[in-house]
Structures are given as structure tokens and as C-alpha cells.
C-alpha positions in Angstrom: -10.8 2.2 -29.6 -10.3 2.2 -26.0 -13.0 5.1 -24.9 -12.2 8.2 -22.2 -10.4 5.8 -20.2 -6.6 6.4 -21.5 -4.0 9.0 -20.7 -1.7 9.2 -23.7 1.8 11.5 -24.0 2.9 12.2 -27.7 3.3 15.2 -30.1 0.6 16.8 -30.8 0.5 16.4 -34.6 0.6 12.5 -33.6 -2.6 13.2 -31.3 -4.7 14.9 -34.3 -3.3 11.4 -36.2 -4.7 9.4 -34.2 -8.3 11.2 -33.4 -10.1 8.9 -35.5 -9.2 5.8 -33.7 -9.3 7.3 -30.6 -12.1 9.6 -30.5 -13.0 10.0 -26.5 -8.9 9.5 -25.6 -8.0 12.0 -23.4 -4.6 13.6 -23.0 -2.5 14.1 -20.0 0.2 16.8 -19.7 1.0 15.2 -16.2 3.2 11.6 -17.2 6.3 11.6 -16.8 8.2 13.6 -19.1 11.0 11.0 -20.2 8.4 10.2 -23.1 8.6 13.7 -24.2 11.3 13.3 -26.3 11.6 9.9 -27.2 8.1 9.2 -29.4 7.7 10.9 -32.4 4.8 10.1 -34.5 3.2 11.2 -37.4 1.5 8.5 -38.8 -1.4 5.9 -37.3 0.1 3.2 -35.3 -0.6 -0.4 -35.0 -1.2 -2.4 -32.2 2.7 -3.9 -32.0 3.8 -0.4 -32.0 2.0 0.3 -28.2 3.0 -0.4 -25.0 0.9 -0.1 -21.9 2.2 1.4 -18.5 1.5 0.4 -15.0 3.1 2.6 -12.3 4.1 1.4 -8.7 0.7 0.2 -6.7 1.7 -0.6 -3.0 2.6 -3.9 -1.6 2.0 -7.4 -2.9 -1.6 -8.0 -3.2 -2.3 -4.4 -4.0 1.3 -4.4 -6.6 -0.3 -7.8 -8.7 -4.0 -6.0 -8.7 -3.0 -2.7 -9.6 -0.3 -3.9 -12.2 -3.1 -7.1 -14.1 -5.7 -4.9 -15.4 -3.3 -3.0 -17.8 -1.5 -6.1 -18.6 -4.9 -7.7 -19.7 -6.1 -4.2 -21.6 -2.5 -4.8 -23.4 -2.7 -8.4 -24.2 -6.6 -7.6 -25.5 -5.9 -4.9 -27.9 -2.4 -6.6 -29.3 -0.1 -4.4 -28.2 4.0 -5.1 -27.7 4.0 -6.0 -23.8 3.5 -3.4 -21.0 6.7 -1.2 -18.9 6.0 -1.8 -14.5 7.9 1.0 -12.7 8.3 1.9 -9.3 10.0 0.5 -6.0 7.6 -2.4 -5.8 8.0 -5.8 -4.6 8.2 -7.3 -8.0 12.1 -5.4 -7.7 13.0 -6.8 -4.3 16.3 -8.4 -4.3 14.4 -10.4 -1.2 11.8 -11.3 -2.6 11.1 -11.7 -6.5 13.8 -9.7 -7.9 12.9 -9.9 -11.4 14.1 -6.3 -12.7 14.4 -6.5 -16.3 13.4 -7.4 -19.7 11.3 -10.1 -19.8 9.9 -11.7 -23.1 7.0 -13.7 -21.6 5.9 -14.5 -25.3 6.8 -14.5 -28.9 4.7 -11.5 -29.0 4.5 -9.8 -25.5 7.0 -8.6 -23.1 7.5 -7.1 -19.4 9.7 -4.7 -18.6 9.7 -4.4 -14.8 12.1 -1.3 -13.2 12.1 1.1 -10.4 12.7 3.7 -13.1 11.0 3.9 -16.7 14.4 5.9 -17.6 16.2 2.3 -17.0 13.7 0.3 -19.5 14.4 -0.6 -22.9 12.4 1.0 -25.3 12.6 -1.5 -28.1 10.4 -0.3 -31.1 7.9 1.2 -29.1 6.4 4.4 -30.7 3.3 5.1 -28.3 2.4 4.8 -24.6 -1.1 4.3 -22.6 -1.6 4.4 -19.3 -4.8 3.2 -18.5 -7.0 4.4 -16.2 -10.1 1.7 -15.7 -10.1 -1.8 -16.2 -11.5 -3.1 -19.9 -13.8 -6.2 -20.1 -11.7 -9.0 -21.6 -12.1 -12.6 -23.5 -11.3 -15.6 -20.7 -8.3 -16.5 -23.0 -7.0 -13.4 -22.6 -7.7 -13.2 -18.7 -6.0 -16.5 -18.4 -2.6 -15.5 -20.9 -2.1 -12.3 -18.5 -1.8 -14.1 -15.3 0.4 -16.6 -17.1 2.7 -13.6 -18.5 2.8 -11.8 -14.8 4.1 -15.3 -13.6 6.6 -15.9 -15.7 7.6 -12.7 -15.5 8.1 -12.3 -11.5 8.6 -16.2 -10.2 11.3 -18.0 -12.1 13.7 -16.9 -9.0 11.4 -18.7 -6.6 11.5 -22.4 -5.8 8.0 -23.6 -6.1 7.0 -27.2 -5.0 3.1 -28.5 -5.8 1.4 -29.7 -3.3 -0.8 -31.9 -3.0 -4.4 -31.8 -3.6 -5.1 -34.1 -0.4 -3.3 -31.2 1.4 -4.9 -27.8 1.0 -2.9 -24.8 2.6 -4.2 -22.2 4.8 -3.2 -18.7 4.5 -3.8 -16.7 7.5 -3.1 -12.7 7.9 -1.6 -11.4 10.7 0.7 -8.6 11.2 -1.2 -5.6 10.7 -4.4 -7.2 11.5 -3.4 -7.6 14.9 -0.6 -5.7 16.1 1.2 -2.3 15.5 0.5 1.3 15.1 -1.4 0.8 11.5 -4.6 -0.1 12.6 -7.6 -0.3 9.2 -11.2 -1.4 10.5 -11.7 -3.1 6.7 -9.0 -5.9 8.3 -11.3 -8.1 10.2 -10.6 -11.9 9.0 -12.8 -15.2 9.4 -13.6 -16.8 12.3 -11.6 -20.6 12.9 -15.3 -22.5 12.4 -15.0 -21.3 8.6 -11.3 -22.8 7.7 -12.8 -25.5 9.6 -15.8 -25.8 7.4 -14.0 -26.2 4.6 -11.2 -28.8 5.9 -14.7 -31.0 7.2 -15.8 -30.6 3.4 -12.7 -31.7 1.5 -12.5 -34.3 4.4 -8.6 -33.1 4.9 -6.4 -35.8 7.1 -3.8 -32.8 6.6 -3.6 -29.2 6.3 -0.6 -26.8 6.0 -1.3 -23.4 7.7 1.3 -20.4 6.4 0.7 -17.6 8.6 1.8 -14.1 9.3 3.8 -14.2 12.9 1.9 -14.8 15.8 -1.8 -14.6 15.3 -4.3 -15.1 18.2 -6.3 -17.6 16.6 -3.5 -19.9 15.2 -4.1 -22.0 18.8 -7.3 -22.4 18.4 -7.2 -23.2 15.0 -4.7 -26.3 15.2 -6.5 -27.3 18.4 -9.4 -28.2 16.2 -7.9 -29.7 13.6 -6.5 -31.9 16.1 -9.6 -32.7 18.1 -10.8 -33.7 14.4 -7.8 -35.7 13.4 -6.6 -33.3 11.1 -2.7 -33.2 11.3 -1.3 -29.6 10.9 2.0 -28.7 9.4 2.3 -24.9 10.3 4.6 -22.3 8.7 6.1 -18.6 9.3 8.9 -17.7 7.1 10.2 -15.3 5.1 7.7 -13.4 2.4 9.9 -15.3 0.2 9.4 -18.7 1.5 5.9 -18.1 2.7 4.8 -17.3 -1.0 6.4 -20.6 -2.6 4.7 -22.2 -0.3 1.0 -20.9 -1.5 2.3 -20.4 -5.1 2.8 -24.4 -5.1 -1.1 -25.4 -3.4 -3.2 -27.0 -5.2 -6.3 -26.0 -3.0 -5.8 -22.4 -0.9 -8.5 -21.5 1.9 -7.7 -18.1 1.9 -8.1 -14.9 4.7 -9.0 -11.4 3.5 -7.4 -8.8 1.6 -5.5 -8.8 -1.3 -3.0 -11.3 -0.7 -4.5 -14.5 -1.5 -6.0 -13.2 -4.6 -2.7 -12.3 -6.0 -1.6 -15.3 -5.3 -4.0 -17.1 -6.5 -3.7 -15.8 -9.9 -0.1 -16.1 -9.9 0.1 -20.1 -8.7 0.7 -22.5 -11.8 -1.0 -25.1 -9.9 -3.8 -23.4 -7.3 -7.1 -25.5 -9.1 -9.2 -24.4 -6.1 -10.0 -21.3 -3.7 -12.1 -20.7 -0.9 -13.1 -17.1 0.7 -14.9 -15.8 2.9 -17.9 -13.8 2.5 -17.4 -10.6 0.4 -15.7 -10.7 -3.3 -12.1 -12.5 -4.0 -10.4 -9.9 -5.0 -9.1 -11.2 -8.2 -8.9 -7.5 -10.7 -8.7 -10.0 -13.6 -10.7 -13.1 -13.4 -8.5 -16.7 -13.7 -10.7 -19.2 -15.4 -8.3 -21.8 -14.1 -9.3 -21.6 -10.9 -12.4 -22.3 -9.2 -13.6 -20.1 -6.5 -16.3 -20.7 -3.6 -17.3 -19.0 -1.3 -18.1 -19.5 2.1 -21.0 -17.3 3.7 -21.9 -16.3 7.8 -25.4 -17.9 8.1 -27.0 -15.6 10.5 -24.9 -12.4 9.7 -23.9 -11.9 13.2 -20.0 -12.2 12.5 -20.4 -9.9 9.3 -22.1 -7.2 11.4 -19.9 -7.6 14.4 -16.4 -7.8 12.5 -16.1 -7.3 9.1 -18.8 -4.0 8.6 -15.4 -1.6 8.8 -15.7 -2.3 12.6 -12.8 -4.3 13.5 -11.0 -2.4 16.3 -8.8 -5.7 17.6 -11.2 -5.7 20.6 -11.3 -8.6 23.0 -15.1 -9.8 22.1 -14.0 -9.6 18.6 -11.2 -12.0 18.8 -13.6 -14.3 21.1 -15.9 -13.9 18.4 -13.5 -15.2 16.1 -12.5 -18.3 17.7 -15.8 -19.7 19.1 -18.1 -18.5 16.3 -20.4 -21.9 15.8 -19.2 -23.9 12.7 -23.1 -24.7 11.5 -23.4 -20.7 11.3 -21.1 -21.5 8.1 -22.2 -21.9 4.5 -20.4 -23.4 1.8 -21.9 -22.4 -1.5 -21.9 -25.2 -4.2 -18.6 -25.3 -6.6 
């Protein structure tokens, strides 16, 4: 049913039960053993009866990417709702603090905990842990972003936007400053948020950025040579993500912030990128994505070929790279 791409913990007179309809699963002996006990079965299961699991997977963007493709394989095959453990963001009392039980629909539910031995079981008689995303209907795609959301952001105070003001997300703290230092973290140069404010021909734009960023001057100085007013921001994580949750039209940076975000957002219609792929581990057919492309190549091969060392002719680069060496491909 699901091919060699499932790591299931269960008797092992259940396992020879289930064979036929799993005939490539594989078994681990490694998760953890507070399933040992706790599942007994001896007959076939259906759907209802499964759960899917989805372990701790970093920080924000890398938590929602990590944690969406086993909520989609879940939501694709039927089963119950899926259990999210570890000491992830999604627990934060600062920031989403949505531990719990959370019935995001008549027929699926999240249990999100730092610990699997504090979740509910409910009726749940077998467990799968995937181990490689599944390809999934667009209905499906779209109902697991909706179920992550209402899961994680009821705490949050989230205020639409706009459309006439699209928002801005630039990265910043690791990018530029401190000991962690990853040469994948080059961003976009200023001409490209530009090119895209001069294409939605924006009188307004609110920028949400990460602490001090070297080309935040530059940045509002052109928006304001073009008449562009500029509402800047640099809050909390908290207050920072209610701002993007609520735009209607994110120009993002790179990594995998923005994408988490934008899968998140009830209300984000639009997103622009830069260059290489969004990001998004489960597509949102809500949202339309475009991408904007270096023209000449000369900014790819300079900053973002896992070069970027926070050198001084790499910023430059960044703030006085020409805007007509920008592409906008058509929505």
C-alpha cells in the first residue's frame, strides 16, 4: 500500500497480518519503544485505525517541512490524524504553543507534544513513520496545510493585509552575523524586491526583517527614490510571523522560512522567489508562485553557488546588482 518507504513497530504476528497489504514495508527495531507495549494486533487494520508519526525537525521552516509530508501521506491514505513529538517550535510557550490534542477535522486529528509518552492514544492500533514523501491529490495537498494551521495558529493574532500592500520578508541573523556561518545562505540582491514592487506597481510595502541586515538601507532608500512608502518591522518571532501569516502577497528571501509560511497563511494568494525552488515539501494550490530569475547569471555564480562567505564584494554585490539583470517569469 505504501511501498519500502515505512518504518512500522508492532507484534510480529500483526506484521505477518498485514504482509499482504504491505508487501515491500519494512520493519524497524529502532522507534521508540513506548509502542512496544501499547499495540496489539492480530487482525488487518483499516485506515481509521493508523496514525502517522513525525518526530522533531529543527526550527521553523525546517519543523513545518519536515512535519507536512507525513501529514499529507496521512490525510491521503485515510488514516486517524498524525502524533508531532519533540521540543519544536510548534510547543514554544513564546511562540505557537499549541501542545495538545487537536481535532482539526471530523475525521483527522494532531497531537503535537515534546514527548509521544504525553499523547493520547485514542483508538489507535498501528503506527507509521514515514520515511519519503508520497505523491498526493491537490485536495489533499491543500486540506494538510489547512489542518497544520489550525492546528499551530489559533494563539496568534493574525490581521490580513492588504493586497495593495505586499510584505517583504528579509533574513538576517545568521545570514550575516555570528559564529554559524552556511555558504547555501546567500539571499537576493535589493534590484529583485524591487522588481517585483515596480511590477505590482506598490505605493506601499511592509518589510519584516531579521535584526539589522546590511541591505535594509539600501532597500528603503529605493523604495523611496520610487515613491514607494515603507513600513518596516523587527519583532518578536511571534509578532514577526502574524505579520506574514496575515499578507496577502509575500516577496520572500531564501531558505525555508517563507515557504512555511506561506503554506501556513489563510490569506497569502501570491508568492515571489528568487531563483532556485520555493521550498514548499507539499505543494499549496491556493497559492500562486513566481519566480524571479538573475538574467546574466552573474549574481547566482558569485553568491548563491554555496559561495557566500559574508564578504565585502558580496554584500556590494547585493545592493547595486542592476534591476534590468532581473526576470520576472509570467504568473
Amino acid at each position: 500500500m505504501l511501498g519500502g518507504n515505512l518504518f512500522i513497530r508492532m507484534p510480529r504476528k500483526s506484521r505477518r497480518a498485514l504482509e499482504p497489504r504491505l508487501p515491500t514495508a519494512a520493519v524497524s527495531s529502532g522507534l521508540n519503544r513506548v509502542y512496544k507495549h501499547i499495540f496489539h494486533i492480530w487482525t488487518p487494520l483499516s485506515p481509521h485505525e493508523w496514525a502517522a508519526t513525525a518526530p522533531h525537525h529543527g526550527m521553523f521552516g525546517n519543523s513545518v517541512a519536515g512535519v507536512m509530508p507525513n501529514i499529507a501521506l496521512a490525510v491521503e491514505k485515510g488514516f486517524a490524524g498524525i502524533f508531532v513529538s519533540g521540543g519544536s517550535p510548534f510547543t514554544s510557550a513564546r511562540l505557537f504553543n499549541a501542545s495538545g490534542e487537536h481535532q482539526v477535522d471530523a475525521d483527522f486529528f494532531v497531537s503535537i507534544h515534546e514527548s509521544l509518552r504525553q499523547a493520547k492514544i485514542r483508538n489507535i492500533r498501528g503506527l507509521v513513520h514515514p520515511t519519503q514523501p508520497i505523491r498526493v491529490s491537490d485536495e489533499t495537498a491543500q486540506a494538510s496545510w489547512a489542518y497544520l494551521s489550525r492546528a499551530i495558529t489559533p494563539k496568534m493574532s493574525i490581521t490580513r493585509s492588504s493586497p495593495e500592500v505586499p510584505v517583504i520578508h528579509l533574513r538576517g541573523g545568521d545570514v550575516y552575523f555570528g559564529r554559524r556561518h552556511l555558504p547555501n545562505h546567500g539571499q537576493p540582491p535589493v534590484s529583485y524586491y524591487i522588481a517585483v514592487l515596480r511590477s505590482l506597481c506598490a505605493k506601499k510595502v511592509l518589510v519584516v526583517h531579521q535584526g539589522e541586515i546590511p541591505m535594509l538601507t539600501a532597500l528603503t532608500n529605493r523604495c523611496n527614490e520610487l515613491g514607494i512608502s515603507v513600513a518596516t518591522q523587527s519583532a518578536s518571532l511571534k509578532e514577526d510571523l502574524e505579520k506574514l501569516l496575515g499578507a496577502s502577497i509575500l516577496i520572500a528571501g531564501r531558505g525555508s522560512f517563507a515557504p512555511a509560511v506561506a503554506g501556513l497563511s489563510p490569506s497569502i494568494e501570491r508568492a515571489y522567489y528568487f531563483e532556485s525552488g520555493f521550498g514548499l515539501t507539499v505543494r499549496k494550490p491556493s497559492i500562486t508562485l513566481v519566480r524571479a530569475r538573475d538574467k546574466s547569471g552573474e549574481y547566482v555564480a558569485r553568491v548563491l553557488s554555496y559561495n557566500w562567505a559574508r564578504r565585502e564584494d558580496q554584500l556590494s554585490l547585493a545592493i547595486d546588482y542592476p534591476e534590468d539583470e532581473i526576470v520576472l517569469d509570467t504568473c
